[in-house]
LOKOL-16321 format. One record per residue (C-alpha): residue in three letters; z, x, y. Coordinates in pm, 1 decimal. Each point is the difference from the previous one (the first is absolute). Layout:
r = ALA	w = Z	u = X	v = Y
...
END
This chain:
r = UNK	w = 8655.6	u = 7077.8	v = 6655.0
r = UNK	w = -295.2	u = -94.6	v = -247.0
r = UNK	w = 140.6	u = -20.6	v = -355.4
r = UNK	w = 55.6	u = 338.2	v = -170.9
r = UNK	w = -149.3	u = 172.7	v = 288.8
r = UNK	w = 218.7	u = 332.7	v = 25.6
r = UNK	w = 137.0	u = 88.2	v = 409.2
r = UNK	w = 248.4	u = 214.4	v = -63.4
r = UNK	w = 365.7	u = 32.0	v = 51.3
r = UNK	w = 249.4	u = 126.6	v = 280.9
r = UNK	w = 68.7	u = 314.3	v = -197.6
r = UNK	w = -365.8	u = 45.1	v = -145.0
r = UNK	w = -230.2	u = 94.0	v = 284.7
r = UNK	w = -377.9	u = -62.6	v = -146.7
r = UNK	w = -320.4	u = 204.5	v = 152.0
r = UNK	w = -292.3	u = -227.5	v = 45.7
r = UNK	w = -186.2	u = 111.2	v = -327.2
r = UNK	w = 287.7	u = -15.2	v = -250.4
r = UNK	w = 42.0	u = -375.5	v = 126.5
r = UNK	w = -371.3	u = -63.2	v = -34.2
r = UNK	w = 4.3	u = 178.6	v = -365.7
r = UNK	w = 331.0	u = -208.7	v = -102.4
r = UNK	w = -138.6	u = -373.7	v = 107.7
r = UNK	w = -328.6	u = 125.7	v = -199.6
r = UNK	w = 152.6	u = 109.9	v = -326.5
r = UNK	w = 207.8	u = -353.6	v = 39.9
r = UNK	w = -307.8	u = -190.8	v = 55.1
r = UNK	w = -223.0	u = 166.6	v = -274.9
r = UNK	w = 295.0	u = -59.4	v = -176.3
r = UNK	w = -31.2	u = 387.7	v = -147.4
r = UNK	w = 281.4	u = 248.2	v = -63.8
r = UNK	w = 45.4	u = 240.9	v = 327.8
r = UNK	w = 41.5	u = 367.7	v = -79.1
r = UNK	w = 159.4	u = 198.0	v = 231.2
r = UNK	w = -23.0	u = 339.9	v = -10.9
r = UNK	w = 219.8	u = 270.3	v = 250.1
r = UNK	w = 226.6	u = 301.8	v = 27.3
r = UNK	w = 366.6	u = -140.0	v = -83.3
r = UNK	w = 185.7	u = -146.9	v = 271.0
r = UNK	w = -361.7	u = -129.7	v = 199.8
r = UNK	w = 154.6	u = -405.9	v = -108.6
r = UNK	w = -221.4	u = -51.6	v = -336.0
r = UNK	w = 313.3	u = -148.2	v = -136.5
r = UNK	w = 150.8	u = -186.9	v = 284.2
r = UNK	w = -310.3	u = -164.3	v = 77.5
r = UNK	w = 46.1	u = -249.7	v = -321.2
r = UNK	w = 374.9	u = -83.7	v = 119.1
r = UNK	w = -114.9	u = -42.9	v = 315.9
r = UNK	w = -345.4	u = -221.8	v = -111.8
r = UNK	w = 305.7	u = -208.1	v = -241.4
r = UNK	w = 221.4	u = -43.1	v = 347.1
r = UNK	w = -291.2	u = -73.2	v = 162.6
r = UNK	w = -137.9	u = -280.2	v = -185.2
r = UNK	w = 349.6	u = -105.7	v = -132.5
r = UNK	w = -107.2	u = 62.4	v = -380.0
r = UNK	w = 220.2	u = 158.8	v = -254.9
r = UNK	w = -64.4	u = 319.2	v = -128.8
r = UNK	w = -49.0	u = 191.2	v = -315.0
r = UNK	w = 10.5	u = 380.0	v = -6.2
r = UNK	w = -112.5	u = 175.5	v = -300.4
r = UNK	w = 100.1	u = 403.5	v = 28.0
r = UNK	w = -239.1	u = 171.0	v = -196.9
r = UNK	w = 142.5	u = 282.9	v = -214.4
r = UNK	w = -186.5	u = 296.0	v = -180.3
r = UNK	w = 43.3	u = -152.7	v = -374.8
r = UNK	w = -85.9	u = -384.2	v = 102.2
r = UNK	w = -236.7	u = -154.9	v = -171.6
r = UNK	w = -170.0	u = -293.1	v = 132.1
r = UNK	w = 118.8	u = -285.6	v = -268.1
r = UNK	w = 371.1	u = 87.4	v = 149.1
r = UNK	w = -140.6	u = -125.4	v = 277.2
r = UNK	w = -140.2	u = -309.8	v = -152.2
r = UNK	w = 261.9	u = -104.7	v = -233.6
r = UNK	w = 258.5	u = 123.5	v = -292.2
r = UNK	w = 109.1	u = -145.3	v = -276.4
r = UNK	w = 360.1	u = 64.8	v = -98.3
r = UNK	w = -22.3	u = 78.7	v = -396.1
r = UNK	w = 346.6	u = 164.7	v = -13.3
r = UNK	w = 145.2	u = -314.8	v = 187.8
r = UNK	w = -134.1	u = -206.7	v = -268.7
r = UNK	w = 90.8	u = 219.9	v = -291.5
r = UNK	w = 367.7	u = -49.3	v = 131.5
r = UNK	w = -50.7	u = -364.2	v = 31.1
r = UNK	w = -142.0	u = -66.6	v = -361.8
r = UNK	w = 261.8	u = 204.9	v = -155.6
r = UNK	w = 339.2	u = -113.0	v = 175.2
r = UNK	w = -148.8	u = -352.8	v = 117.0
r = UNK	w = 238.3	u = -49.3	v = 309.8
r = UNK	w = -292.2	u = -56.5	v = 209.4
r = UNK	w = -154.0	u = -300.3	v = 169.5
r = UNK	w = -362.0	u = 127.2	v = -47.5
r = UNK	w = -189.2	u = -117.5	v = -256.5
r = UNK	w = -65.4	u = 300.3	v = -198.7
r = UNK	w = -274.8	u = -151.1	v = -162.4
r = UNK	w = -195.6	u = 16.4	v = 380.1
r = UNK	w = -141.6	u = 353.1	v = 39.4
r = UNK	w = -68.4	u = -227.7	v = 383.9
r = UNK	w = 346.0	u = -6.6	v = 29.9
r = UNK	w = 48.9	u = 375.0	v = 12.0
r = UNK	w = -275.8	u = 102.3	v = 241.6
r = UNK	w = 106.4	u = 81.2	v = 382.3
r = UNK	w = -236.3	u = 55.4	v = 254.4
r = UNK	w = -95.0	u = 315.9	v = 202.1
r = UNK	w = -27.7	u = 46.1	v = 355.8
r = UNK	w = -359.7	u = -120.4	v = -28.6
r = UNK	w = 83.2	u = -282.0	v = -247.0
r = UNK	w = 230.6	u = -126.0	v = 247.9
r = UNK	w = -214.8	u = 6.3	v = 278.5
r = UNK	w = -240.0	u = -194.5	v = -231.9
r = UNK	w = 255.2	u = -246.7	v = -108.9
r = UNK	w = 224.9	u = -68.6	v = 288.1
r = UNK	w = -107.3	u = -360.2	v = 182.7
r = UNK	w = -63.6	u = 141.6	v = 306.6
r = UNK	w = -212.5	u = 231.4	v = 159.8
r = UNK	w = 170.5	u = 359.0	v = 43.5
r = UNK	w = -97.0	u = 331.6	v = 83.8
r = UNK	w = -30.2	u = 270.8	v = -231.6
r = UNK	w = 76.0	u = 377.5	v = 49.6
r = UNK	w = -125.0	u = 236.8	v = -265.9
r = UNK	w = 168.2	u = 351.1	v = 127.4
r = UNK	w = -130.4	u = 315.0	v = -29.2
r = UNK	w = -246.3	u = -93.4	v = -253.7
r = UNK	w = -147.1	u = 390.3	v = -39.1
r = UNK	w = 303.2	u = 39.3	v = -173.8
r = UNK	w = -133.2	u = -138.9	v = -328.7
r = UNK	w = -275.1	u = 173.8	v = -149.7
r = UNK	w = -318.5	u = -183.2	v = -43.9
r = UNK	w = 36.4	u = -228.9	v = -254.0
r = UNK	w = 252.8	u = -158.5	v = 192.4
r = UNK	w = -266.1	u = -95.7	v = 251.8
r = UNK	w = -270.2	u = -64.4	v = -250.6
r = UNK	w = 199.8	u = -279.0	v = -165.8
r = UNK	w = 59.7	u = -175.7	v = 306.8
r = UNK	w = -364.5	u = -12.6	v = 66.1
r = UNK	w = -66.2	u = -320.1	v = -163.3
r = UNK	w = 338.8	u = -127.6	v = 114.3
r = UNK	w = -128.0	u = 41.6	v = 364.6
r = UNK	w = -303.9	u = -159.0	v = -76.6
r = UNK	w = 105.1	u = -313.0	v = -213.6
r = UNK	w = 309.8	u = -17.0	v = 156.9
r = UNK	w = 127.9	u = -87.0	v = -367.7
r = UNK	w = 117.2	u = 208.3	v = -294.0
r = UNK	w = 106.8	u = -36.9	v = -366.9
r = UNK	w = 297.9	u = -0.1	v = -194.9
r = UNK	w = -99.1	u = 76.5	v = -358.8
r = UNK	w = 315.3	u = -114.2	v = -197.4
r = UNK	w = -51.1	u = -348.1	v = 124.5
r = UNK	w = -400.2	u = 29.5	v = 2.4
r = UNK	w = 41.6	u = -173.1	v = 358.0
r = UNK	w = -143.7	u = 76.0	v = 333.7
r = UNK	w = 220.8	u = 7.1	v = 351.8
r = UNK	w = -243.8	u = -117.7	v = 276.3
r = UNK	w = 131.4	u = 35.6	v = 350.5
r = UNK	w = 115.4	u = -335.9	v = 161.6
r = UNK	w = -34.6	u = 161.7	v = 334.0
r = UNK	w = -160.0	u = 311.8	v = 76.9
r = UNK	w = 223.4	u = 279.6	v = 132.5
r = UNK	w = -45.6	u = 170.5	v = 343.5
r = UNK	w = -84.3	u = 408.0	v = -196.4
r = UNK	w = 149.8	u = 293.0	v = 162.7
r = UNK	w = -40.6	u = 301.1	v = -153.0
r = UNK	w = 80.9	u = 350.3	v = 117.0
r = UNK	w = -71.6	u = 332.7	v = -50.5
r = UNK	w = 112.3	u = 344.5	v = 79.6
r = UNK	w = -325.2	u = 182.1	v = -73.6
r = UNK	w = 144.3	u = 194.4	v = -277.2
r = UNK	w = -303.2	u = -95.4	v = -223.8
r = UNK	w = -291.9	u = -144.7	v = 10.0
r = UNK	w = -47.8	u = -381.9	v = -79.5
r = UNK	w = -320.6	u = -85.2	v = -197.8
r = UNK	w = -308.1	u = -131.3	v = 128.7
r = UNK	w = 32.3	u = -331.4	v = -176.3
r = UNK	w = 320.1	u = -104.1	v = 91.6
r = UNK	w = -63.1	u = 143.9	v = 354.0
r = UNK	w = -283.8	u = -239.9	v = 16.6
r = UNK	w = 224.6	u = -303.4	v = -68.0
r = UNK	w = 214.9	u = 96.5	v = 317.5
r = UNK	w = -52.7	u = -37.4	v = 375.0
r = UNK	w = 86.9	u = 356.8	v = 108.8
r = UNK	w = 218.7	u = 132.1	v = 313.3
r = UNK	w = 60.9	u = 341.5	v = 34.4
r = UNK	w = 349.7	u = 29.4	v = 277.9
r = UNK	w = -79.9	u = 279.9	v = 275.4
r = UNK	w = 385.0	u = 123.4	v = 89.9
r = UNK	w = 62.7	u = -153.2	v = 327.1
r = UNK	w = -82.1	u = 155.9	v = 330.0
r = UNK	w = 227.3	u = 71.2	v = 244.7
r = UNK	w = -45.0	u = -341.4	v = 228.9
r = UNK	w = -14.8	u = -194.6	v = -353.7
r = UNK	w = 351.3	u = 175.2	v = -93.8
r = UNK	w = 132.2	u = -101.1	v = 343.7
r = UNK	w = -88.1	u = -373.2	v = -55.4
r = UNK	w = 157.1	u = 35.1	v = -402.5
r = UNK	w = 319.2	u = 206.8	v = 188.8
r = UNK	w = 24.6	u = -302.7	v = 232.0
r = UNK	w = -6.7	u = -299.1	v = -217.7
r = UNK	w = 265.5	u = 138.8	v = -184.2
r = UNK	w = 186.5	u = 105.0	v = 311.8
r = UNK	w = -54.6	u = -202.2	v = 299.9
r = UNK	w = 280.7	u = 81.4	v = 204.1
r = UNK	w = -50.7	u = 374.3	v = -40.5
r = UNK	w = -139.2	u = 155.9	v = 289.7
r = UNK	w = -300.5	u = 107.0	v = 84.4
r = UNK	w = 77.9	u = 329.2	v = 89.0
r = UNK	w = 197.6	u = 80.4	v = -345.4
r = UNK	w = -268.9	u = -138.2	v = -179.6
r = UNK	w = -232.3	u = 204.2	v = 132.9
r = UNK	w = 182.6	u = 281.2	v = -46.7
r = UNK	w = 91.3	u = -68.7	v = -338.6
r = UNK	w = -359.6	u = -73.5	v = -94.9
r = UNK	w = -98.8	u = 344.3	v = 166.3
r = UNK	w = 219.6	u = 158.8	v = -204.6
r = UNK	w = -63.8	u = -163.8	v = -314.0
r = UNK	w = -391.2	u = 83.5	v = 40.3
r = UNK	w = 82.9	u = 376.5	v = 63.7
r = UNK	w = 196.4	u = 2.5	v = -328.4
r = UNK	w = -261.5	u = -144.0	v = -180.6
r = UNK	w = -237.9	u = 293.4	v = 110.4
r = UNK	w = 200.4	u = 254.8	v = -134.0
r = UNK	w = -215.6	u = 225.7	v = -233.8
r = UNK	w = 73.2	u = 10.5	v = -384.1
r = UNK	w = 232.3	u = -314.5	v = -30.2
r = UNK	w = -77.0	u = -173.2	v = -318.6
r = UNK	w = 164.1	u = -338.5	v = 91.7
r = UNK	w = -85.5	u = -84.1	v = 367.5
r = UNK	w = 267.6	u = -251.5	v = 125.6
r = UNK	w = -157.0	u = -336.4	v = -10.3
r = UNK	w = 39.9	u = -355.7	v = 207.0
r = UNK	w = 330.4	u = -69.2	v = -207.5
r = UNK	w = 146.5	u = 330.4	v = 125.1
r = UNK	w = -50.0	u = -49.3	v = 330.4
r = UNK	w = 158.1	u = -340.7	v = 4.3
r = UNK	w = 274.4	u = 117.3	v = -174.9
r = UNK	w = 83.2	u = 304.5	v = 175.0
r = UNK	w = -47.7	u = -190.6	v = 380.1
r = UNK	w = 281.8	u = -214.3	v = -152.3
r = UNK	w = 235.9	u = 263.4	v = -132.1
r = UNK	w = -67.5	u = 200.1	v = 392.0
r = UNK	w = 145.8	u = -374.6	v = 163.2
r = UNK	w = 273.7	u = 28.8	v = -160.0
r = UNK	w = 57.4	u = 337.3	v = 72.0
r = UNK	w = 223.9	u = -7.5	v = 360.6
r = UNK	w = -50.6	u = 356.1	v = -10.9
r = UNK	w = -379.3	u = -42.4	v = -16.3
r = UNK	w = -202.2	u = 75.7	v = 361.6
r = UNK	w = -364.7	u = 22.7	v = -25.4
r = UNK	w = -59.7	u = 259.0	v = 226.9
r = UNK	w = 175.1	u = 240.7	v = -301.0
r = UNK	w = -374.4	u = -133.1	v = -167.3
r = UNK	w = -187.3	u = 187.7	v = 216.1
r = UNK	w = 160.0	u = 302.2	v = 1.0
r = UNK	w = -42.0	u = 10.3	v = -346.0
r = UNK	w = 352.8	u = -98.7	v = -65.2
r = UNK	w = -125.8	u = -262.2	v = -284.1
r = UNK	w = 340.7	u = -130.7	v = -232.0
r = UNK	w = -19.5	u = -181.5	v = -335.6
r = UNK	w = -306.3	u = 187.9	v = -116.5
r = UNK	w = 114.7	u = -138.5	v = -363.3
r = UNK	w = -90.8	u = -301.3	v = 135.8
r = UNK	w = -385.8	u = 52.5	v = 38.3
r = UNK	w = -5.4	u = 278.9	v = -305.5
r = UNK	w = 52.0	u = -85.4	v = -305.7
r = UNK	w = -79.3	u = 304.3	v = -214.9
r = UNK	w = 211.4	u = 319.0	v = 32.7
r = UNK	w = -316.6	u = 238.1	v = 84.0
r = UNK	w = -99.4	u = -217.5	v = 264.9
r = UNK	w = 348.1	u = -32.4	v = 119.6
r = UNK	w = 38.6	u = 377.1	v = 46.0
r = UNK	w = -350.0	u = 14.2	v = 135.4
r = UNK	w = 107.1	u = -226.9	v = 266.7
r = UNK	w = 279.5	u = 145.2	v = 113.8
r = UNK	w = -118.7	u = 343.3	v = 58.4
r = UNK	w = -233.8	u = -148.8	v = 235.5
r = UNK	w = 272.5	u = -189.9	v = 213.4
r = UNK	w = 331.7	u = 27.8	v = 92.0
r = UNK	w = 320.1	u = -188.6	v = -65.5
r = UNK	w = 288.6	u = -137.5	v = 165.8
END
């Protein structure tokens, strides 16, 4: 395998493009945004690309309220306040360095190794949050003001960053990305995805379970389709089932629908349109 040259994993089954687009955004050495309904592998994909290339991994989970220096670096005031006034520390309270802790993204700058980076369900922040991490992308460095010095990255991270579509990502910092957009799998895709995690399984039941899965997924009005991770899970929960007989599948005898529905409406949607046993 060339060096950082991304081929997958036993559980993560890549289509020809997304390999193509992965190798390119490591090459250009450019953050790779992934975009996809929840549960296409936007996510997994940076474990996976960490497993693959056996580099650690960061994660940064983006919430609502973040704002980007969080990301970059805090500095503990109320840790030093303490320190200064009951002096039982080892830190030198006279150095404001001493009190500053890296981010996600600091660390991935800092660390003395190459890692990759996963910045999750970034259209969770509103768009400052991206905007501040424009130049950060760019320079690959940013400042820390109480200490008027700049963190430069030792070794550039492998960028992942995901989003669920919620909103829309500017045209600046969309620029500074290589861009994938993850199609739901189709049904011989699934089948490979269904196999790599169960090998043994037969071929059969995991047709039958993928049938099934697909029909689901068509019902009309469900807000939360079932995704990859459903399916996975509920094929496991049906093997250990010694009850469980796939032909009950296709008579529309379908258990465990909590399994693939997560939301109540979609739970009672789904079981008006099949039966259970």
């Amino acid at each position: 395998m060339k060096k950082h040259e991304f081929t997958g994993t036993k559980t993560y089954v890549l289509d020809p493009e997304l390999s193509k687009i992965v190798n390119a955004s490591i090459k250009l050495e450019m953050p790779l945004l992934l975009k996809g309904e929840p549960g296409t592998g936007k996510t997994l994909l940076a474990y996976a690309i960490a497993e693959n290339l056996n580099m650690p991994l960061i994660v940064l989970n983006v919430k609502s309220s973040m704002k980007a220096i969080e990301a970059l670096y805090q500095y503990d005031t109320l840790t030093r306040l303490n320190d200064s006034r009951f002096g039982d520390s080892q830190r030198d309270v006279s150095s404001i360095e001493d009190y500053i802790k890296m981010g996600k993204i600091g660390q991935s700058f800092t660390g003395d190794e190459k890692v990759v980076l996963l910045i999750d369900e970034i259209d969770k922040a509103d768009t400052d949050f991206q905007d501040d991490l424009l130049d950060v992308l760019d320079q690959m460095s940013f400042d820390i003001i109480e200490i008027d010095k700049t963190i430069h990255a030792k070794n550039r991270p492998i960028m992942i960053i995901t989003s669920n579509a919620k909103k829309d990502l500017s045209d600046p910092f969309l620029g500074r990305c290589v861009f994938h957009h993850i199609a739901f799998p189709d049904k011989e895709m699934m089948r490979k995805i269904v196999t790599a995690h169960y090998p043994d399984l037969d071929k059969q039941v995991s047709d039958i379970c993928v049938e099934t899965f697909y029909r689901l997924r068509e019902i009309r009005s469900i807000e939360k389709k079932p995704a990859t991770r459903e399916l996975i899970n509920w094929i496991r929960i049906l093997l250990m089932d010694s009850d469980f007989d796939p032909a009950h599948l296709t008579q529309g005898k379908i258990p465990y629908l909590g399994v693939l529905f997560k939301k109540s409406e979609d739970y009672k949607l789904a079981k008006k349109h099949v039966g259970n046993y």
